[in-house]
C-alpha positions in Angstrom: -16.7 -16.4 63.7 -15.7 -13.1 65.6 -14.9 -9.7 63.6 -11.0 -9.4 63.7 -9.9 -6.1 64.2 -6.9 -5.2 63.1 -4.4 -3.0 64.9 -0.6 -2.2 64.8 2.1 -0.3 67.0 5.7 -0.4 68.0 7.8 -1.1 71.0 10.3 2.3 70.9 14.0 1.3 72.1 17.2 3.3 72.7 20.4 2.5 74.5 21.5 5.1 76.6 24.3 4.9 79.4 22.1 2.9 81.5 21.6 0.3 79.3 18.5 -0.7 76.9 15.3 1.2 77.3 12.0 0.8 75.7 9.0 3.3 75.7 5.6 2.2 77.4 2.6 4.9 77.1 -0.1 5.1 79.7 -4.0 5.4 78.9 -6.1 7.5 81.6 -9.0 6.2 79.5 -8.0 2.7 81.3 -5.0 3.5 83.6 -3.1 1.0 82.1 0.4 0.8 81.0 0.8 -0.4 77.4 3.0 -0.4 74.1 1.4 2.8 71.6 -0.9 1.2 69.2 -4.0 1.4 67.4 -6.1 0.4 64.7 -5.6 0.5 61.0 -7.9 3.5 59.2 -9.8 2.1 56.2 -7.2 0.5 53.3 -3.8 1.3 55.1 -1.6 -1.9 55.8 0.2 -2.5 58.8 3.1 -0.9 59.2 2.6 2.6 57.9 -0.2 2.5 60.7 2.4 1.1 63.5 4.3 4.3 62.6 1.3 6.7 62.3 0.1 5.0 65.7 3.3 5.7 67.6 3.6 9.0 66.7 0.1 10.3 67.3 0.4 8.4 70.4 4.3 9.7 71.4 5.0 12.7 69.4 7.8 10.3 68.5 8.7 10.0 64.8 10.1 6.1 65.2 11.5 3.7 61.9 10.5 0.3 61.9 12.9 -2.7 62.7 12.9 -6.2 63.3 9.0 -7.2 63.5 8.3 -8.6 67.2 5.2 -11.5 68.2 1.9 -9.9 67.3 -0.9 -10.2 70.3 -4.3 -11.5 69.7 -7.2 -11.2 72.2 -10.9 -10.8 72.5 -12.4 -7.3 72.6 -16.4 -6.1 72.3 -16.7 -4.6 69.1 -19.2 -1.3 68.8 -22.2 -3.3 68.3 -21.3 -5.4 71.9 -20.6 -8.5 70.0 -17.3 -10.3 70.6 -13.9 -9.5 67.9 -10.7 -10.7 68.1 -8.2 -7.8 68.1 -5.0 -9.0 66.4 -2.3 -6.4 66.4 1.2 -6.0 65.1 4.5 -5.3 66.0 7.9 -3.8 65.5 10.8 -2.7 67.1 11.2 1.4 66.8 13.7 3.7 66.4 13.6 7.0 67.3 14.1 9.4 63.9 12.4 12.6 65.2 9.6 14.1 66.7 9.2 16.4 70.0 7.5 14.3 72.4 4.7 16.6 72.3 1.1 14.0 73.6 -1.8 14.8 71.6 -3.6 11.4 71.5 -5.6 9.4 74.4 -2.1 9.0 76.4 -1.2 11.2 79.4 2.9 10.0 80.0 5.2 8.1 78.0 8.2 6.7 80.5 11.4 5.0 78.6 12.0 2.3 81.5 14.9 -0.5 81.4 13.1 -4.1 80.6 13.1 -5.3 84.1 10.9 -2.0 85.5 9.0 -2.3 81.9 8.2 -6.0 82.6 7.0 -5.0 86.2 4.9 -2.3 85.1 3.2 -3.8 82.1 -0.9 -4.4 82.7 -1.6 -7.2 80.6 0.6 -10.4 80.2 0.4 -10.4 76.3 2.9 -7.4 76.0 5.4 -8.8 77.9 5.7 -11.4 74.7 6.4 -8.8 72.4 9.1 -7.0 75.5 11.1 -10.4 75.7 11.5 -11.0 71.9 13.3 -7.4 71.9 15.6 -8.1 74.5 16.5 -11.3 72.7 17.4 -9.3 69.9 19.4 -7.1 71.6 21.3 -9.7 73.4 21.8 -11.5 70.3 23.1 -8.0 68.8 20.1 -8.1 65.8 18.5 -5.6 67.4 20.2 -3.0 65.1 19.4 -3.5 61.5 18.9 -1.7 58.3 16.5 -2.2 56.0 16.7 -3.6 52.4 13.4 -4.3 50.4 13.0 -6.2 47.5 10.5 -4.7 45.4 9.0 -6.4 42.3 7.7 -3.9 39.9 3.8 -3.4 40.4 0.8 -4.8 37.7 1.8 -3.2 34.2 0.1 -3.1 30.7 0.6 -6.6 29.5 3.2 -7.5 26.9 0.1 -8.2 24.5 -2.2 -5.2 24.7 1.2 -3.0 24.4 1.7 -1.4 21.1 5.4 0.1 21.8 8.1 -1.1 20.2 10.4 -1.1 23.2 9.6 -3.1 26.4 11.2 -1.2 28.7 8.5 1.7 28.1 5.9 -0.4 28.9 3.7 1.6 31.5 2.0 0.5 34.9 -1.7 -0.1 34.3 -4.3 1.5 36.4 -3.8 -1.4 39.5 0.1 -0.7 39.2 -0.4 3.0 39.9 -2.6 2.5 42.6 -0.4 0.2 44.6 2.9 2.3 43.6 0.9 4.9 45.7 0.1 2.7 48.4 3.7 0.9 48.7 5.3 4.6 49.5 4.1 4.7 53.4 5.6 1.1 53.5 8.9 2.1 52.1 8.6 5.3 54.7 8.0 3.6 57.8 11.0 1.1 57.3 13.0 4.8 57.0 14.0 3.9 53.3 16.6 6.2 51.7 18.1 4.8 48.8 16.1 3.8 46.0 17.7 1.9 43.2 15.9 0.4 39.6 15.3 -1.0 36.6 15.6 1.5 33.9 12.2 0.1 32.8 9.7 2.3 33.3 7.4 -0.6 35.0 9.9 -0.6 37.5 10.6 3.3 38.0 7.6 3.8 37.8 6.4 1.7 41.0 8.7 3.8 43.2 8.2 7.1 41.6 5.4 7.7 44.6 7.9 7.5 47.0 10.7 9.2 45.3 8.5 12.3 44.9 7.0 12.2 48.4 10.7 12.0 50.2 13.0 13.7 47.3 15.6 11.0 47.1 17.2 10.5 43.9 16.1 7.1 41.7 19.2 5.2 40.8 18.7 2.9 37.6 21.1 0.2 37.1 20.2 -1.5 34.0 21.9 -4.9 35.3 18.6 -4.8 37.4 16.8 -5.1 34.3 15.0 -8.1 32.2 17.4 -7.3 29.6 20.6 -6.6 31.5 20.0 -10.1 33.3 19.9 -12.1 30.4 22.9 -10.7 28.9 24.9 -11.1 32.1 23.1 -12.9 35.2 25.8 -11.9 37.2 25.3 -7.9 37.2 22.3 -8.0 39.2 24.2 -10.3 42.0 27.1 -7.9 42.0 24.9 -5.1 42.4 23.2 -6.6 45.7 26.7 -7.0 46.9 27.3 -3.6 46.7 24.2 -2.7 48.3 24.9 -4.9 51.0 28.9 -3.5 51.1 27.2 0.3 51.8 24.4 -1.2 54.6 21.9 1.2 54.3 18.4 1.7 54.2 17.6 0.7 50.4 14.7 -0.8 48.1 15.5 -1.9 45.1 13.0 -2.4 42.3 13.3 -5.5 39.6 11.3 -8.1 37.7 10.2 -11.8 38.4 13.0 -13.7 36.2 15.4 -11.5 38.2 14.7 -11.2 41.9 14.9 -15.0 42.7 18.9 -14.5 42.1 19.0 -12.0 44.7 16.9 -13.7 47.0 19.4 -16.7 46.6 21.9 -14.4 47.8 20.3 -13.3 51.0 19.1 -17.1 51.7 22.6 -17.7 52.0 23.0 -14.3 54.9 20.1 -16.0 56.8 22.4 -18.9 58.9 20.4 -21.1 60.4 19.1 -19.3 63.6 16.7 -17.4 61.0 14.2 -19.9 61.2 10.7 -19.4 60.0 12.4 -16.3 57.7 14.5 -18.3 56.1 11.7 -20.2 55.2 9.9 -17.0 53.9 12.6 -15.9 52.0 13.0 -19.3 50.1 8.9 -19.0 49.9 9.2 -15.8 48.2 12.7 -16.4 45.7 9.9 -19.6 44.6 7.1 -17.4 43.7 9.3 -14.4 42.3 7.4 -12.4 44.2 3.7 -10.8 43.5 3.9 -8.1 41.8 4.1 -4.8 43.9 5.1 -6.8 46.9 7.7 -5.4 48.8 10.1 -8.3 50.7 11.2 -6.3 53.5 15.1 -8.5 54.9 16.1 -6.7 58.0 20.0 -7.0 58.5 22.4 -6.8 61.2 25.7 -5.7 59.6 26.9 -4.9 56.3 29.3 -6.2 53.7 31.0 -9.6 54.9 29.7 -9.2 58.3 26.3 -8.5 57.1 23.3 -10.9 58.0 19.7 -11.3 57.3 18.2 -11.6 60.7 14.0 -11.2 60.0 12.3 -11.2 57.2 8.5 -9.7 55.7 6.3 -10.2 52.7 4.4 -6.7 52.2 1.9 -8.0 49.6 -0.7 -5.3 47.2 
C-alpha cells in the first residue's frame, strides 16, 4: 500500500468587471502552472493548512468556501518509493494580504476560466476549476459560513463533584482539541461566536475567542437545560442566525444539535446531494464531540440555502 501524503490548497476567485477570475501560481521549481497548495505540517487538519498554503504561496490572506473535488495522484516520496498525494480543496476569498511572493512561486496571474483552463499543466486541476464555475453559475459560489460545534470531551457527569452541571469543565482531551478547532474556525473567516452558557461549551470556543477578540454570546436556549424546558428556543435561535447570514459557529450539546441539523436538512433542496446526506449522517450521530459541521450557505433568512456541507472531526 503506498504512503498517502496529504496536502491542501485553494482555488482564489474574484469577480471583477470582466467577469469571474480565479488565481493560478507558477512554480520555476517545475515551470508549471498550478492552484497554491501544499502539504499539511505535523498534526494540523486540512483546512487551516489550505489557508496557511495559499498565503505563503500568494501573500493572499483568502477565507475558505464551498470545498471543490480533491485530486489524487502518484508522487515519489523522499525515500524514492511510490505515495499517493491526495490533496484538498476550497474555493477562496480574498480577506487581505499584499501579494508580496515569499514561497517557491515566481507569478501569481488571476485569469478568466477559459485562459485558466488553457494554461493549466496537469488535467487533474481542471476538475477542481470546473466545479467552481458551476458554483458560480448556479449562484452558490457566494456563501457564508455557519458551523455547528458540539462542545469538546468534558469531565464526565460521574467523576464530577460540582453540584451544578453547567460548570462542568473540559478534560485534558477537550482542551487540547478546543485549541486545535480555533485555526478551523479562522480559515472559514468565523466572526460570530454564539454558546451554551455551560462552561463545556464556552469553553471549547474560548481558544478562538481569545486568538481573534470577538465577543462569546451565550444563549441559554442552546443549553441542555434550556432545551428541555422549551425545545423550541434553540430552533428559533438558528433562525435568527440564519435571518443575520453571517459568518457564525455556534456551540451546543448532543441532545440539542440534531434539532438544528433538522432545520438545515430542510435548507439543503434536493440538488445538495451527497451533503444532504452528510448532514442527515451527522443530525444521526449528534455529532462527535469537538467536531465542527461546517454548512456553507448561499443567502440568508427565507432565501437562505445550505448548498455544501463538512464534518471537521478531533
Amino acid at each position: 500500500m503506498p504512503t498517502s501524503i496529504p496536502a491542501a490548497g485553494t482555488l482564489p476567485w474574484r469577480v471583477s468587471e470582466h467577469g469571474l477570475q480565479v488565481a493560478m501560481v507558477h512554480r520555476p521549481r517545475y515551470d508549471d502552472w498550478s492552484w497554491a497548495k501544499g502539504k499539511l505540517d505535523p498534526d494540523e487538519e486540512w483546512a487551516p493548512a489550505a489557508a496557511r498554503e495559499t498565503h505563503e504561496e500568494t501573500g493572499l490572506v483568502v477565507r475558505l468556501g464551498v470545498p471543490l473535488p480533491e485530486a489524487r495522484y502518484t508522487v515519489l516520496a523522499r525515500d524514492g518509493s511510490p505515495a499517493e498525494k491526495v490533496v484538498r480543496y476550497w474555493a477562496a476569498e480574498v480577506t487581505g494580504g499584499d501579494g508580496r511572493l515569499v514561497n517557491e512561486i515566481d507569478d501569481v496571474a488571476w485569469l478568466d476560466p477559459r485562459t485558466a483552463h488553457d494554461r493549466l499543466d496537469y488535467a487533474r486541476d481542471r476538475d477542481q476549476l470546473r466545479a467552481l464555475v458551476r458554483h458560480h453559475q448556479a449562484g452558490t459560489l457566494t456563501t457564508w459560513p455557519l458551523a455547528l460545534v458540539r462542545h469538546a470531551h468534558a469531565v464526565p457527569r460521574g467523576a464530577w463533584k460540582g453540584d451544578d452541571d453547567r460548570l462542568r469543565p473540559l478534560d485534558d482531551s477537550g482542551r487540547a482539541r478546543a485549541r486545535t478547532l480555533a485555526p478551523v474556525l479562522e480559515a472559514f473567516g468565523v466572526r460570530r461566536l454564539v454558546s451554551s452558557p455551560s462552561e463545556r461549551c464556552t469553553a471549547t470556543l474560548a481558544p478562538y475567542a481569545a486568538a481573534t477578540g470577538r465577543r462569546l454570546r451565550r444563549h441559554d436556549e442552546l443549553s441542555e437545560e434550556g432545551y428541555a424546558a422549551d425545545p423550541t428556543g434553540a430552533v428559533l435561535r438558528l433562525q435568527k442566525i440564519l435571518d443575520r447570514g453571517r459568518p457564525v459557529a455556534v456551540c451546543s450539546h448532543g441532545p440539542v444539535l440534531p434539532a438544528l441539523v433538522d432545520v438545515l436538512v430542510g435548507l439543503t433542496g434536493d440538488a445538495a446531494g451527497p451533503h444532504r446526506g452528510r448532514l442527515v449522517e451527522a443530525g444521526a450521530d449528534r455529532l462527535a464531540k469537538g467536531e465542527a459541521l461546517v454548512c456553507h450557505v448561499a443567502g440568508a433568512g427565507a432565501d437562505a440555502r445550505v448548498v455544501a456541507v463538512e464534518r471537521h472531526l478531533p
